[in-house]
NUMAR-606687 format. One line per field, with one value per residue (C-alpha): residue in one letter; x negated, y negated, z. Coordinates in nm, 4 decimals. Layout:
r <- [a / ...]
u <- [X / ...]
v <- [Y / ...]
w <- [Z / ...]
//
This chain:
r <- [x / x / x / x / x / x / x / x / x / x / x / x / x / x / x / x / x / x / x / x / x / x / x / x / x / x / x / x / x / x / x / x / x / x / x / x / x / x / x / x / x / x / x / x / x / x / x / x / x / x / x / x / x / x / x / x / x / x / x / x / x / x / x / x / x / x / x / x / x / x / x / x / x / x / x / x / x / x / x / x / x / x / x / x / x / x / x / x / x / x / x / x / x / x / x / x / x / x / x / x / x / x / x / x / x / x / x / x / x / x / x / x / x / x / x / x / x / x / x / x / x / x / x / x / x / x / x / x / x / x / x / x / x / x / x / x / x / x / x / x / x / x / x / x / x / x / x / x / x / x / x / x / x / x / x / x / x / x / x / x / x / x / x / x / x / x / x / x / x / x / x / x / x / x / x / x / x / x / x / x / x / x / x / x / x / x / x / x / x / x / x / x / x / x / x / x / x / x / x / x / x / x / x / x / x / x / x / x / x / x]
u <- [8.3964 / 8.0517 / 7.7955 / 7.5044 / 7.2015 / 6.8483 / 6.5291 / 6.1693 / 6.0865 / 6.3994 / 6.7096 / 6.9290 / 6.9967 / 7.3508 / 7.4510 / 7.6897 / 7.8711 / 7.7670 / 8.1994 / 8.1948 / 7.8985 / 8.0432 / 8.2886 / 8.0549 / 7.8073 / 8.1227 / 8.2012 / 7.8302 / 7.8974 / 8.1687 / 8.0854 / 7.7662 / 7.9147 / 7.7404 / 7.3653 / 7.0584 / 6.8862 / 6.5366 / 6.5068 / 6.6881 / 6.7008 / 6.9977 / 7.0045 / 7.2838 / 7.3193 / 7.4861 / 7.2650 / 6.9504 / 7.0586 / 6.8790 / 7.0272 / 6.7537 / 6.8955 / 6.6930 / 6.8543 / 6.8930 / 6.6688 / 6.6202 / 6.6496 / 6.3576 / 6.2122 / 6.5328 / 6.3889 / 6.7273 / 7.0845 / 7.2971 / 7.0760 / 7.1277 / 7.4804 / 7.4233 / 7.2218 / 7.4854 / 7.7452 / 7.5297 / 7.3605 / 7.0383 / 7.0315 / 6.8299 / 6.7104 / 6.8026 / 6.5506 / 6.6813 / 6.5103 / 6.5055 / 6.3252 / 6.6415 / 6.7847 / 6.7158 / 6.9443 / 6.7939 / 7.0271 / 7.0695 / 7.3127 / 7.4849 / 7.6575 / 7.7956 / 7.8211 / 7.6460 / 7.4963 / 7.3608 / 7.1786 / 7.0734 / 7.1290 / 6.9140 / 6.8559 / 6.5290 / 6.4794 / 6.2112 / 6.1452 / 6.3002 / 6.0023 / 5.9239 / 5.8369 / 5.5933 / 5.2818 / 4.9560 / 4.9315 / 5.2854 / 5.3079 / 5.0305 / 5.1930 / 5.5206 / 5.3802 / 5.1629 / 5.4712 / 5.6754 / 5.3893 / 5.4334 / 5.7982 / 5.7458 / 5.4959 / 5.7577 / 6.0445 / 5.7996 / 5.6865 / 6.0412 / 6.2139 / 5.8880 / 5.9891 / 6.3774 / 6.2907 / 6.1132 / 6.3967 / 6.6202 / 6.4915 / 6.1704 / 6.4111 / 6.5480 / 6.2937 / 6.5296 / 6.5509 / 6.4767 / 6.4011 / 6.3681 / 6.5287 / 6.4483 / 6.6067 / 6.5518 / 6.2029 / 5.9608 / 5.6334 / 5.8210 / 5.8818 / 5.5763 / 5.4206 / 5.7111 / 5.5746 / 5.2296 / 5.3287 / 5.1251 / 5.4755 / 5.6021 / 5.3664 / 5.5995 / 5.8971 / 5.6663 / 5.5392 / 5.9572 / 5.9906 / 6.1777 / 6.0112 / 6.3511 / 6.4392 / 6.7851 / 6.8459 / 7.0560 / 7.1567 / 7.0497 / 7.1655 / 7.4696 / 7.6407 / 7.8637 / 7.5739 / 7.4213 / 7.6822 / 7.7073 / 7.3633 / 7.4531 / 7.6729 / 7.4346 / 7.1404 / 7.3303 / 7.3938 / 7.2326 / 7.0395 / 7.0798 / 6.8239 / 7.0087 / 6.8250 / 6.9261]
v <- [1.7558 / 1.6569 / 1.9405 / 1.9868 / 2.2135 / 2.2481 / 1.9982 / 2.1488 / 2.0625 / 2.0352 / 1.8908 / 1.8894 / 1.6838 / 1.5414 / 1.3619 / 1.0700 / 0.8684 / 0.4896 / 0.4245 / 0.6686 / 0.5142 / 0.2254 / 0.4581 / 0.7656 / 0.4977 / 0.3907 / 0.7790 / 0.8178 / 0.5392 / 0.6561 / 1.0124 / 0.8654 / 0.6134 / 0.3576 / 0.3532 / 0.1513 / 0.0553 / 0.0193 / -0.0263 / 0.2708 / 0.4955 / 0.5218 / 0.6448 / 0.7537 / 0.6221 / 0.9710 / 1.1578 / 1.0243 / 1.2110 / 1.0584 / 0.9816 / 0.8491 / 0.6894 / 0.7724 / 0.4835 / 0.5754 / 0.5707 / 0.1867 / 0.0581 / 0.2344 / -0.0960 / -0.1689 / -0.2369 / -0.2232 / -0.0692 / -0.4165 / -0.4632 / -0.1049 / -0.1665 / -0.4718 / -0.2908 / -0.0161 / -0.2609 / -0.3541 / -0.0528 / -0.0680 / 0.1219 / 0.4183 / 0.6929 / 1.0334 / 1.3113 / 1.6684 / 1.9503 / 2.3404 / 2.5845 / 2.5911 / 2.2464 / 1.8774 / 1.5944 / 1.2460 / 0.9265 / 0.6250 / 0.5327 / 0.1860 / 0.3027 / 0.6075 / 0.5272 / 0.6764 / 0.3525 / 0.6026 / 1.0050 / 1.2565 / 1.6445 / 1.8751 / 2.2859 / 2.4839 / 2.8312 / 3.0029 / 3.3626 / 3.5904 / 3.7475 / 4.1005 / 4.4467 / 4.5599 / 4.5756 / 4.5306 / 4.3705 / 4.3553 / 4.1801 / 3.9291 / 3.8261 / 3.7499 / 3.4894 / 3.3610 / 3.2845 / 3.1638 / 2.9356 / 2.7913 / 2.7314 / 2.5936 / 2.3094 / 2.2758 / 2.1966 / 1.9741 / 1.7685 / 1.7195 / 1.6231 / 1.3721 / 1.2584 / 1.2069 / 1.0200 / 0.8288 / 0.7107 / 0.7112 / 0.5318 / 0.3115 / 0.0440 / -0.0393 / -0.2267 / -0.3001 / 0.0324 / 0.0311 / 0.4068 / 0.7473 / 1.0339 / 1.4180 / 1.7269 / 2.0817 / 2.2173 / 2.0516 / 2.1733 / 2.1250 / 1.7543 / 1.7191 / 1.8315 / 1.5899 / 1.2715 / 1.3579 / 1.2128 / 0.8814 / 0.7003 / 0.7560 / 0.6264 / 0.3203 / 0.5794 / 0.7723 / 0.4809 / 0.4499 / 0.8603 / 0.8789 / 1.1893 / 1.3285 / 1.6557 / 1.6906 / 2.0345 / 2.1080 / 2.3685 / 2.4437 / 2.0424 / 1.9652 / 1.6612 / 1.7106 / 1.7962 / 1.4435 / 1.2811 / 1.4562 / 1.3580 / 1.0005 / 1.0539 / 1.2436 / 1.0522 / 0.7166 / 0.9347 / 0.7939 / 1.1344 / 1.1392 / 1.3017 / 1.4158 / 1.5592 / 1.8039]
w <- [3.2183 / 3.1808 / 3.1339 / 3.2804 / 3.2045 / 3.4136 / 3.4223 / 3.4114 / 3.7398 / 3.8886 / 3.9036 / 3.5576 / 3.2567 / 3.1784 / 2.8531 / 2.8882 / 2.5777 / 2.6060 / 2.6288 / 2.9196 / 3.1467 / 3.3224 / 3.4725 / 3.5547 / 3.7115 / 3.9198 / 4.0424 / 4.1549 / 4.4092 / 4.5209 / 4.5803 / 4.7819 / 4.9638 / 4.7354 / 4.5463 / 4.5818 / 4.2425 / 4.1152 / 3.7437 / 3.5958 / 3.8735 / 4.1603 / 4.4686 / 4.7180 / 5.0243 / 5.1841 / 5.1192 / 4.9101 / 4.5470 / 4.2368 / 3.8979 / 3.6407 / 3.3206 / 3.0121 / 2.7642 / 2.3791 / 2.0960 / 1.9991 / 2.3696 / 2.5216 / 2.6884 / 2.8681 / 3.2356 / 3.4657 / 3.4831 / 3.3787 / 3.0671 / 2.9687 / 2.9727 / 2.7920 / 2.4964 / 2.4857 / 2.3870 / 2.1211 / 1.9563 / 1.7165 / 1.3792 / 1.3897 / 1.1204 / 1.1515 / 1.0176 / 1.0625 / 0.9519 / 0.9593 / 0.6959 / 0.4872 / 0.4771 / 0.5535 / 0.6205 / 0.6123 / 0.7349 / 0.8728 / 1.1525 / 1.2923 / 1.5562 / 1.4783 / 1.1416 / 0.8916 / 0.6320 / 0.3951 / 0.3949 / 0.1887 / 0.2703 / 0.0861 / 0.0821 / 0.0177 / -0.0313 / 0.2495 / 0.1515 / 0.4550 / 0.6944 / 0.5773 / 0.7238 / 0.4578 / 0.5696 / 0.4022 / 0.0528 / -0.0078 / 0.3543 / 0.2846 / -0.0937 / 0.0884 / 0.3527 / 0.0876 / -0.0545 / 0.2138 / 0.3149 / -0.0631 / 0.0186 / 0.3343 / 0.2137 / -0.0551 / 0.1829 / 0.3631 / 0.0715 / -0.0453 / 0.2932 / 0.3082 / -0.0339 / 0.0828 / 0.4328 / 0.2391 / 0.0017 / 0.1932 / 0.5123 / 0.3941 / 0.2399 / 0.6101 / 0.7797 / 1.1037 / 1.2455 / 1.6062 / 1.6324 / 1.4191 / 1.5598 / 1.5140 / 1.5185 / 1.4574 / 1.3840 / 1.5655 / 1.3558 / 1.0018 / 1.1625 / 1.2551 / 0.8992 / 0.7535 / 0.9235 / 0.8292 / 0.4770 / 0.4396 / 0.2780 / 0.6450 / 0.8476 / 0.9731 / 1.0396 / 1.2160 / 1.4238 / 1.5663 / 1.6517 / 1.9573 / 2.1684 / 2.2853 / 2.0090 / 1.9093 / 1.8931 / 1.5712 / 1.3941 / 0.9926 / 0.9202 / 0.6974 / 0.6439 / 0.9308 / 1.1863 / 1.0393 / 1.1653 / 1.4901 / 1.5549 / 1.4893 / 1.8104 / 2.0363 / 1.9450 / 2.1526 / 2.4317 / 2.7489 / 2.9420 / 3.3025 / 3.5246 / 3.8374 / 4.1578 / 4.3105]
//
């Protein structure tokens, strides 16, 4: 069963598996008595319901439904960049596969109660952690994804602002040039939640209204 959660605005998100499209695009005909198309967007002829197809990371110019499908069969290698304040996991995925990554954990002092001096040492030092982490995860991305100049896309997870910071390094200026805006949202990343990025990041996103 395919879950769904709510759009800003309206309407809800689904997440469907490239392998699993063909057929889902087939049940939305037939529970509205058949679809009109224009470019990525279908609409029932019952009773005027919308489905919008948000392709991939890698085929973000794809202009119409058939060359979606097209793409899908055929999927680009992308770079994975998951961070949190306690861990990093860097990668590279063809398919599903994983080519090559690179987890890595940092220590981030815990927030405090004390108050006063005592409070003020303690996020001095957590914000020395923090650029820490960041420097280091800036250093791995950059060995471990620079070297593959035919990525079509660099995905993100996690903590937005640490990503952000991340991509600030000059060495990843190309890499940041390919982020994909769509956040993963990941838990602290280990080599298993690498690789289960790899799988949601080809999921197509499906805008659905109502």
């Amino acid at each position: 069963m395919v879950k769904a959660r709510p759009a800003a605005g309206g309407g809800r998100w689904v997440e469907i598996s490239p392998e699993r499209l063909k057929g889902w695009l087939d049940g939305f005909y037939g529970r509205h008595n058949g679809a009109t198309e224009d470019a990525l967007t279908l609409t029932g002829a019952s009773n005027g319901d919308t489905a919008t197809l948000h392709p991939p990371p890698g085929l973000d110019g794809v202009a119409d439904i058939d060359t979606l499908l097209q793409g899908l069969a055929r999927p680009p290698k992308i770079g994975l960049l998951l961070v949190r304040r306690g861990a990093a996991a860097v990668g590279v995925a063809d398919g599903t596969t994983l080519e090559s990554s690179k987890v890595e954990r940092f220590y981030v002092q815990g927030r405090t109660a004390a108050g006063g001096w005592s409070q003020q040492r303690y996020a001095r030092r957590r914000g020395n952690q923090t650029d820490a982490a960041v420097e280091e995860t800036a250093g791995i991305a950059a060995r471990v994804l620079s070297g593959h100049t035919d990525l079509a896309a660099l995905v993100c997870g996690g903590d937005r602002p640490m990503i952000d910071l991340v991509l600030e390094d000059p060495r990843l200026e190309r890499l940041a040039a390919l982020r994909h805006p769509h956040l993963l949202e990941v838990p602290e990343p280990r080599l298993a939640v690498l690789e289960e990025a790899a799988v949601a990041a080809r999921k197509v996103r499906i805008h659905l209204v109502p």
